[in-house]
N, C-alpha and C positions, 0 to 999 in steps of 0.2 A: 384510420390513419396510424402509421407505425410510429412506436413514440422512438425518439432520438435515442435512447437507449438500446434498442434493439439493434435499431442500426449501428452504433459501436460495437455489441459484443457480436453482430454477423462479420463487421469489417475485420473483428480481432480476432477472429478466432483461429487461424493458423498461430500467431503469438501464443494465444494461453495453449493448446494444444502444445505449444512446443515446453512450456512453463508446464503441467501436469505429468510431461514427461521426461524433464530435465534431471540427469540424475542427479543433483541436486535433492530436488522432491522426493525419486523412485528412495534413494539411499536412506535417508530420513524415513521414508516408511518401515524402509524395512530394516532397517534398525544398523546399516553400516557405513553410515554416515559418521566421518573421523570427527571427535570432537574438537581440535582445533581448528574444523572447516565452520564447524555450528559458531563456533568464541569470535572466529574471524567476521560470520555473515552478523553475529549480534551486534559487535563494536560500532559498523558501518550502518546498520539497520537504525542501530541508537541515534545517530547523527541524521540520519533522513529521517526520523519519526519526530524528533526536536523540529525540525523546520516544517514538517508536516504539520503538527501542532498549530508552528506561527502563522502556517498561511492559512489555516480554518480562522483565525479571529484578522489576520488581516483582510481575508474575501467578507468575513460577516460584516465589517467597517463598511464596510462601500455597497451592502446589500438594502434592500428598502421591508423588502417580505420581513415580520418580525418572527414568523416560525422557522424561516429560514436561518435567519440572525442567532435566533435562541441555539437550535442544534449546532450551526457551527462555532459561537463562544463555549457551545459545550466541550464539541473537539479543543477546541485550542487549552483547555485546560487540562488535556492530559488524553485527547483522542478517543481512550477507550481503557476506562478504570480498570477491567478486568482482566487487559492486556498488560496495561501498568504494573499492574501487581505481578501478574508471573513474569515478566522481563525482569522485573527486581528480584522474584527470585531465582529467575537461571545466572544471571550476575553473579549470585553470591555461592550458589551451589558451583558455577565453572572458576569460584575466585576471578573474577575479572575485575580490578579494583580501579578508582578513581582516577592511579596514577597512569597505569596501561590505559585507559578512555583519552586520557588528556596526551598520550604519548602516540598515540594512532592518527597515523595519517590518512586524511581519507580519498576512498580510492576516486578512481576517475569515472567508473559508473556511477555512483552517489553522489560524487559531485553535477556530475551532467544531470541527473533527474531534479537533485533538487534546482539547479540552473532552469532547467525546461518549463518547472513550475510559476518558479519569480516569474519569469519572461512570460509567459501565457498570463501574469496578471498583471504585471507592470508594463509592458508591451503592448497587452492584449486589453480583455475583459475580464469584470471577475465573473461572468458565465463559464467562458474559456478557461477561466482557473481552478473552478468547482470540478470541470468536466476532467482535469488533470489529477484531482482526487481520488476519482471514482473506483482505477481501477486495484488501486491499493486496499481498498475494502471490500470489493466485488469478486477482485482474484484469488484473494484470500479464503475470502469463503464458500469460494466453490472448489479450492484445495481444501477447506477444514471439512467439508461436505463428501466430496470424494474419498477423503484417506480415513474418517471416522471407523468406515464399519471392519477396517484391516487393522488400524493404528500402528500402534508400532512399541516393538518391544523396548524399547530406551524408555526409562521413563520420562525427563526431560525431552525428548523428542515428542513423545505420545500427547504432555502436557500443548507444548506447542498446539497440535492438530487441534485438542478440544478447545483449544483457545478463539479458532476461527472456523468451528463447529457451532459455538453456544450460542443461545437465544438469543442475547445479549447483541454481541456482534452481528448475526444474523438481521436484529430487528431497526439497527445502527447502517448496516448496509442496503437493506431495502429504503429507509429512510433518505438515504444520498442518492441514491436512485430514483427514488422520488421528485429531490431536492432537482438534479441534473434535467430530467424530461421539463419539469416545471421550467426551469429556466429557456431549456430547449422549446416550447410552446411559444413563447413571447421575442424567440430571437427570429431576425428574418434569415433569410436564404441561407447568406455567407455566411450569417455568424454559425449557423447550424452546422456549419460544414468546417468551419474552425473551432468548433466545439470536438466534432469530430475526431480531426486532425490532431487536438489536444491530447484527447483520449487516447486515441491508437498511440502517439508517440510515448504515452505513460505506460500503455503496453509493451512495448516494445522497450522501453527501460526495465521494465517487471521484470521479463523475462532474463535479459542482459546483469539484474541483479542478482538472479542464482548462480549464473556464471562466473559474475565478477567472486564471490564467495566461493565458489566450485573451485578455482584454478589462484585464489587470493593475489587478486586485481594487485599489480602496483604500478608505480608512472612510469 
């Protein structure tokens, strides 16, 4: 029997296809990606990854699994340490300072994904909320995977790729893949298919997120 995961990345896969090839991605490899598109996509990345955080320890609250509970308080204290750290330092290496973070408006696709999210756990289930996780750590690193063995001449760019290349995140994203089939085994029909449905719609923000940072989204 296919586990529920397979079936989101068959369902997504025109989305990420389109995300592998968004020049967004293509530009960043190849080293001609404008830096104030990279300053623009970090500001708003900062602000969904904040709330990305909150909602691993608010799904871990209403979860019963204690290994489930353990990994997601993990995320909520900072997601992914080794991500943490070089976001602080492209921050300081692009001068992007507290006052420009607090002065950014955010756009209307970050706003909508993390909206999409609340709602899938406040609305929904925290299955359905887990499953809206998923592909922020999945897509990632099958872009850190794919663009590794070309990288890219920026060094700050290059940094990014190994970032959701590494072991680390690698071993973090199977993990939640894990987490999502597990939950998907014990849901019945509907919820499986609103699991689903979670998923693709985080897709289809993923990709709508390079975009929004490609052409700098505003209202």
């Amino acid at each position: 029997m296919a586990k529920i995961t397979d079936t989101m990345r068959e369902q997504s896969e025109p989305l990420w296809e389109a995300s592998f090839n968004h020049p967004f991605i293509k530009q960043l490899s190849g080293g001609s990606l404008p830096q104030q598109t990279f300053r623009y996509y970090l500001k708003q990345d900062r602000y969904y990854l904040q709330n990305f955080a909150v909602l691993h320890g608010t799904i871990a609250d209403q979860m019963d699994d204690p290994d489930i509970k353990e990994f997601l308080y993990a995320g909520a204290k900072g997601f992914n340490d080794s991500e943490k750290e070089v976001r602080t330092e492209f921050f300081q290496e692009l001068n992007i300072t507290q006052k420009e973070i607090d002065q950014t408006e955010i756009a209307p696709n970050a706003y909508s994904y993390v909206t999409h999210m609340y709602h899938e756990l406040n609305e929904g289930t925290p299955s359905r909320a887990a499953a809206t996780l998923l592909p922020c750590y999945w897509l990632y690193n099958e872009i850190g995977q794919r663009l590794i063995k070309a990288g890219s001449p920026i060094k700050i760019y290059q940094q990014f790729i190994e970032t959701y290349d590494s072991p680390a995140f690698t071993t973090a994203t199977d993990k939640m893949k894990t987490i999502v089939d597990q939950l998907g085994e014990a849901a019945d029909a509907e919820e499986q298919e609103q699991m689903q449905t979670a998923f693709l719609r985080s897709s289809y923000f993923e990709l709508h997120f390079w975009e929004m940072a490609y052409k700098h989204e505003q209202w």
